[in-house]
C-alpha positions in Angstrom: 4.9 224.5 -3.8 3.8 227.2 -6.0 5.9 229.9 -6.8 5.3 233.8 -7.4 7.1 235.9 -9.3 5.9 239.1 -10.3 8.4 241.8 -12.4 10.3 244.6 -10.8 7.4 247.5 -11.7 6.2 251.1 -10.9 3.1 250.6 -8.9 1.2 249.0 -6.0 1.8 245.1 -5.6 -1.3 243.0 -3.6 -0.8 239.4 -3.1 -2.3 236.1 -1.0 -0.6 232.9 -0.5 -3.5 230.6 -0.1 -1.5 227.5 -0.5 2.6 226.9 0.6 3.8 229.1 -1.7 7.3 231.5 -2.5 6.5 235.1 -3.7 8.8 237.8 -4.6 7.6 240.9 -5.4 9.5 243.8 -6.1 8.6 247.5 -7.1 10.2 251.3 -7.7 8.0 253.2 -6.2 4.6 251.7 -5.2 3.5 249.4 -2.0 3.5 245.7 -1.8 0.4 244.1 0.8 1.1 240.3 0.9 -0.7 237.9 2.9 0.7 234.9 3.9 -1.6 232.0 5.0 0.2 228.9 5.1 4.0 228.0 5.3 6.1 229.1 2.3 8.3 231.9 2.1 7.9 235.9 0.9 10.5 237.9 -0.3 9.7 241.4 -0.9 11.3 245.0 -2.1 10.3 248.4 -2.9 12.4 251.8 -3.3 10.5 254.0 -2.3 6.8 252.3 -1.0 6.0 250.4 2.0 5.7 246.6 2.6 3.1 245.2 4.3 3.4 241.1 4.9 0.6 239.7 7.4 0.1 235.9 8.6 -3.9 234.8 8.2 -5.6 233.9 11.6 -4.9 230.3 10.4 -1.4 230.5 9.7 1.0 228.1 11.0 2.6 229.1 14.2 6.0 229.1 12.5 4.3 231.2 9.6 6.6 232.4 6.5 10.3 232.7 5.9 9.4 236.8 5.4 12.5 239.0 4.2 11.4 242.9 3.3 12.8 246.1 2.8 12.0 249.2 2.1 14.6 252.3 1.4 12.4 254.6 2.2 9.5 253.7 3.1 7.8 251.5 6.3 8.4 247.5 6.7 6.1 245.7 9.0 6.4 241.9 9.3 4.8 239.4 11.1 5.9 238.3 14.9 
Protein backbone atom coordinates (compact mmCIF):
# COMPACT_ATOMS: atom_id res chain seq x y z
CA UNK A 1 0.00 0.00 0.00
CA UNK A 2 1.53 3.24 -0.67
CA UNK A 3 1.31 5.94 1.70
CA UNK A 4 0.96 9.86 1.28
CA UNK A 5 1.96 12.25 3.46
CA UNK A 6 2.27 15.65 2.54
CA UNK A 7 3.23 18.61 5.42
CA UNK A 8 0.79 20.76 7.19
CA UNK A 9 1.20 24.02 4.61
CA UNK A 10 -0.31 27.39 3.48
CA UNK A 11 -1.77 26.63 0.06
CA UNK A 12 -3.83 24.51 -2.29
CA UNK A 13 -3.29 20.60 -1.88
CA UNK A 14 -4.28 18.28 -5.35
CA UNK A 15 -3.88 14.63 -5.01
CA UNK A 16 -4.84 11.05 -7.02
CA UNK A 17 -4.71 7.75 -5.49
CA UNK A 18 -4.17 5.65 -8.55
CA UNK A 19 -3.17 2.57 -6.61
CA UNK A 20 -4.59 1.47 -2.76
CA UNK A 21 -3.14 4.01 -1.12
CA UNK A 22 -3.41 6.30 2.48
CA UNK A 23 -3.09 10.10 2.03
CA UNK A 24 -3.19 12.75 4.60
CA UNK A 25 -3.11 16.00 3.61
CA UNK A 26 -3.45 18.91 5.74
CA UNK A 27 -3.35 22.75 5.18
CA UNK A 28 -3.93 26.44 6.94
CA UNK A 29 -5.62 28.10 4.70
CA UNK A 30 -5.74 26.63 1.07
CA UNK A 31 -8.09 23.74 -0.54
CA UNK A 32 -7.30 20.07 -0.66
CA UNK A 33 -8.98 18.12 -4.19
CA UNK A 34 -8.15 14.40 -3.73
CA UNK A 35 -9.28 11.70 -5.84
CA UNK A 36 -9.57 8.50 -4.76
CA UNK A 37 -9.63 5.54 -7.29
CA UNK A 38 -9.09 2.42 -5.61
CA UNK A 39 -9.52 1.15 -1.93
CA UNK A 40 -7.24 2.79 0.58
CA UNK A 41 -8.04 5.40 2.91
CA UNK A 42 -7.84 9.62 2.85
CA UNK A 43 -7.54 11.68 5.66
CA UNK A 44 -7.79 15.19 5.07
CA UNK A 45 -7.84 18.88 7.04
CA UNK A 46 -7.74 22.46 6.25
CA UNK A 47 -8.54 25.62 8.58
CA UNK A 48 -9.85 27.69 6.63
CA UNK A 49 -10.23 26.02 2.71
CA UNK A 50 -12.50 23.50 1.43
CA UNK A 51 -11.99 19.71 0.95
CA UNK A 52 -12.93 18.05 -1.93
CA UNK A 53 -12.54 13.94 -1.95
CA UNK A 54 -14.17 12.18 -5.07
CA UNK A 55 -14.29 8.31 -5.92
CA UNK A 56 -13.09 7.63 -9.83
CA UNK A 57 -15.98 6.03 -12.06
CA UNK A 58 -13.98 2.84 -11.36
CA UNK A 59 -13.76 2.86 -7.78
CA UNK A 60 -14.66 0.11 -5.69
CA UNK A 61 -18.18 0.08 -4.56
CA UNK A 62 -16.93 0.28 -0.87
CA UNK A 63 -14.54 3.12 -2.15
CA UNK A 64 -12.18 4.94 0.66
CA UNK A 65 -12.12 5.04 4.43
CA UNK A 66 -12.62 9.19 3.74
CA UNK A 67 -12.35 11.42 7.06
CA UNK A 68 -12.41 15.47 6.28
CA UNK A 69 -12.91 18.55 7.83
CA UNK A 70 -13.04 21.81 7.34
CA UNK A 71 -13.40 24.76 10.13
CA UNK A 72 -14.56 26.99 7.90
CA UNK A 73 -14.81 26.10 4.86
CA UNK A 74 -17.07 23.26 2.68
CA UNK A 75 -16.56 19.30 3.07
CA UNK A 76 -17.96 17.12 0.37
CA UNK A 77 -17.27 13.42 0.51
CA UNK A 78 -18.17 10.64 -1.52
CA UNK A 79 -21.71 8.57 -0.96
Amino acid sequence: MLTYSAPPNIGDHQYCCSTPAFAELQTMSGDIRVCAANPGAVTAGSMSGDVTVTASPDAPASGPDVRATSKTGRVSIPR
